[in-house]
C-alpha positions as CSV (number, residue, x, y, z in Angstrom):
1,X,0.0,0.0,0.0
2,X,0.7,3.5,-0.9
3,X,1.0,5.9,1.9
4,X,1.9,9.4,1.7
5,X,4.4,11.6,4.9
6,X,4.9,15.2,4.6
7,X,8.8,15.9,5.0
8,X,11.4,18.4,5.6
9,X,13.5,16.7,3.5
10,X,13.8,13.4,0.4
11,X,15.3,10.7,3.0
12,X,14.1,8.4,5.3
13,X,15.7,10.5,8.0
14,X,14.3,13.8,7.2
15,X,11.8,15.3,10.1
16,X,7.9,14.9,9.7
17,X,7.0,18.0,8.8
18,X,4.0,19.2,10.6
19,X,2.0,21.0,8.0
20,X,0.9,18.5,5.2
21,X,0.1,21.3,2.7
22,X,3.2,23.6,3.4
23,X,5.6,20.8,3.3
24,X,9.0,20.9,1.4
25,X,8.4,17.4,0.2
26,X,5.7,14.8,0.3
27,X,7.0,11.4,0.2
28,X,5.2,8.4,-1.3
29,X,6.2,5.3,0.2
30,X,5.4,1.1,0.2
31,X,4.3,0.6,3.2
32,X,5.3,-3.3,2.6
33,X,9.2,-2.6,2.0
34,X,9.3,1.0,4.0
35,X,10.8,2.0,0.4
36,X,10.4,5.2,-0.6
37,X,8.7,5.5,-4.4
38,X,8.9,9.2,-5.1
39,X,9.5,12.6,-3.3
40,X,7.3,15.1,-4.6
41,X,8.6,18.3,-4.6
42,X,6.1,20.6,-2.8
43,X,8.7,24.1,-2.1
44,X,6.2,26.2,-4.1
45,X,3.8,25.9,-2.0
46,X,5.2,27.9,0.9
47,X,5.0,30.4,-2.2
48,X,1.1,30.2,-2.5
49,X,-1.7,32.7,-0.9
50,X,-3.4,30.2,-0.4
51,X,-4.3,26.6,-1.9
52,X,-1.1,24.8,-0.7
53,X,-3.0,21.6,1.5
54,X,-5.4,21.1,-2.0
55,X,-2.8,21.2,-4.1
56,X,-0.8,18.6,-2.2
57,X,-3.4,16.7,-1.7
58,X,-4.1,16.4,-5.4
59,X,-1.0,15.6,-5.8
60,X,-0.7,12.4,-3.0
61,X,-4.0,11.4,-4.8
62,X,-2.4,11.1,-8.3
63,X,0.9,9.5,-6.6
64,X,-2.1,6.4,-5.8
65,X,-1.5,7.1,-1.8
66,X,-4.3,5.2,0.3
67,X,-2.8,7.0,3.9
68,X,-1.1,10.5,4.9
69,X,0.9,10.5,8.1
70,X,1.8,14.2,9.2
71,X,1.2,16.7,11.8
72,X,-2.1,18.3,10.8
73,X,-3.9,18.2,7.7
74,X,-6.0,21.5,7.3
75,X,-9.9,21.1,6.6
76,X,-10.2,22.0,2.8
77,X,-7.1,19.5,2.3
78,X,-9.5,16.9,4.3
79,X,-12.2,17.3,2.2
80,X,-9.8,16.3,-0.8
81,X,-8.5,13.5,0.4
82,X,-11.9,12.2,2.0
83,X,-13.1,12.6,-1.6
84,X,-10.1,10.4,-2.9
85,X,-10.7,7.8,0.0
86,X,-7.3,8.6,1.6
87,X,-6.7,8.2,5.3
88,X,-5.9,11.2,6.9
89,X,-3.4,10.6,10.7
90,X,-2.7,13.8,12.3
91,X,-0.1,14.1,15.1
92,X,2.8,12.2,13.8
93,X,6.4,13.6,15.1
94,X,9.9,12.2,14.5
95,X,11.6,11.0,11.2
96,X,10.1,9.5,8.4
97,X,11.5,5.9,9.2
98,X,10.3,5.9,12.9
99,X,6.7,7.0,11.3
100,X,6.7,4.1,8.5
101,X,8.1,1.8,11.4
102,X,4.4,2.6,13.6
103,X,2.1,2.6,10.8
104,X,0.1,-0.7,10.6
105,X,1.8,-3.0,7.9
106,X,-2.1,-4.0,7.5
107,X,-3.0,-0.5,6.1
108,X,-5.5,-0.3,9.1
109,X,-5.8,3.6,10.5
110,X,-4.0,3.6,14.2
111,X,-4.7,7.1,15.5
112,X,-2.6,6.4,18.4
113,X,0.2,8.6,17.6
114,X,-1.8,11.9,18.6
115,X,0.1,14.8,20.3
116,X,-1.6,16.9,22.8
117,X,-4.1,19.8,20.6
118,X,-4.4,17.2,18.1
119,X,-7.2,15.5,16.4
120,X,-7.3,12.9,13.7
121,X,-10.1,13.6,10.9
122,X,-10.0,10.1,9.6
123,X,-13.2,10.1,6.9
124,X,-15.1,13.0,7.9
125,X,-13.5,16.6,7.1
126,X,-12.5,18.6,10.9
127,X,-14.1,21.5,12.0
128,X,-11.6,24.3,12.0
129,X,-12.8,26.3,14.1
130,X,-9.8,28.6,15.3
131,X,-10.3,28.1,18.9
132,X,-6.7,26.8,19.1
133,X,-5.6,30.4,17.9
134,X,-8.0,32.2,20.4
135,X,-10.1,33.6,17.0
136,X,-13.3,34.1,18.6
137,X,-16.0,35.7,16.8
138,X,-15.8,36.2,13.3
139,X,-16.8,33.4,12.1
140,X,-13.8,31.6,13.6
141,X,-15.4,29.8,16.3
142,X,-17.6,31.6,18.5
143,X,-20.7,29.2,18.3
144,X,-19.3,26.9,15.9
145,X,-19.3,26.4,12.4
146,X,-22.5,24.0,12.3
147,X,-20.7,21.8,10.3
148,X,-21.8,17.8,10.8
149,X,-18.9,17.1,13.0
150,X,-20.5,20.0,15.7
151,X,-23.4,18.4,15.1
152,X,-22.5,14.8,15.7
153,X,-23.8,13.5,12.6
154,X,-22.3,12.0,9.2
């Protein structure tokens, strides 16, 4: 299976870089071998406005990745990959390797590598609601979004 990590760098022992769509490099890997397939090179993105988490995640779904293992994949980047029927686990620190090494050879979704303020969005999209940056009121947070994940529904 396919999975995707957002990297600092092309090796094995580059850092997890903890913004999927901001990323220097997305890296496709077997998860059967640990091998990596190709490193996408995603530097232009720190040049976009905005867009960057979309983009990369049109780009992991072309690449035939099934999983994504980073820090925090942003909510219009979820919807993609929710769309593509890619796996989404937030919270994942260290190097590449030692993030291959805990992902489930099965391909199954272990949301067990969560960091404190985390929160995995696994098949449904997050709701951002900027609580974490203190943005009450204008829309970022104040009573919610209303989206179906407030709501507790699918």
């Amino acid at each position: 299976m396919k999975i995707a990590v957002s990297a600092t760098g092309k090796e094995l022992s580059s850092a997890v870089d903890p913004q999927f769509g901001r990323a220097p490099y997305l890296l496709i890997i077997e998860s059967d071998t640990g091998a990596i397939i190709e490193a996408i090179d995603n530097r232009e993105a720190n040049e976009a406005a905005q867009g960057a988490g979309i983009k990369a995640a049109g780009r992991i779904a072309e690449a035939g990745a099934k999983a994504i293992l980073t820090g925090i994949v942003g909510p219009k980047a979820a919807a993609v990959c929710e769309k593509a029927g890619i796996d989404m686990i937030n919270g994942i620190r260290g190097t590449v390797a030692e993030a291959i090494e805990k992902f489930p050879a099965t391909g199954a979704v272990s949301r067990a590598q969560e960091g404190p303020g985390q929160r995995s969005v696994g098949k449904s999209v997050a709701c951002a609601t900027g609580k974490r940056r203190g943005q009450q009121g204008q829309g970022q947070g104040k009573k919610g979004c209303g989206c179906r994940a407030r709501r507790g529904g699918a």
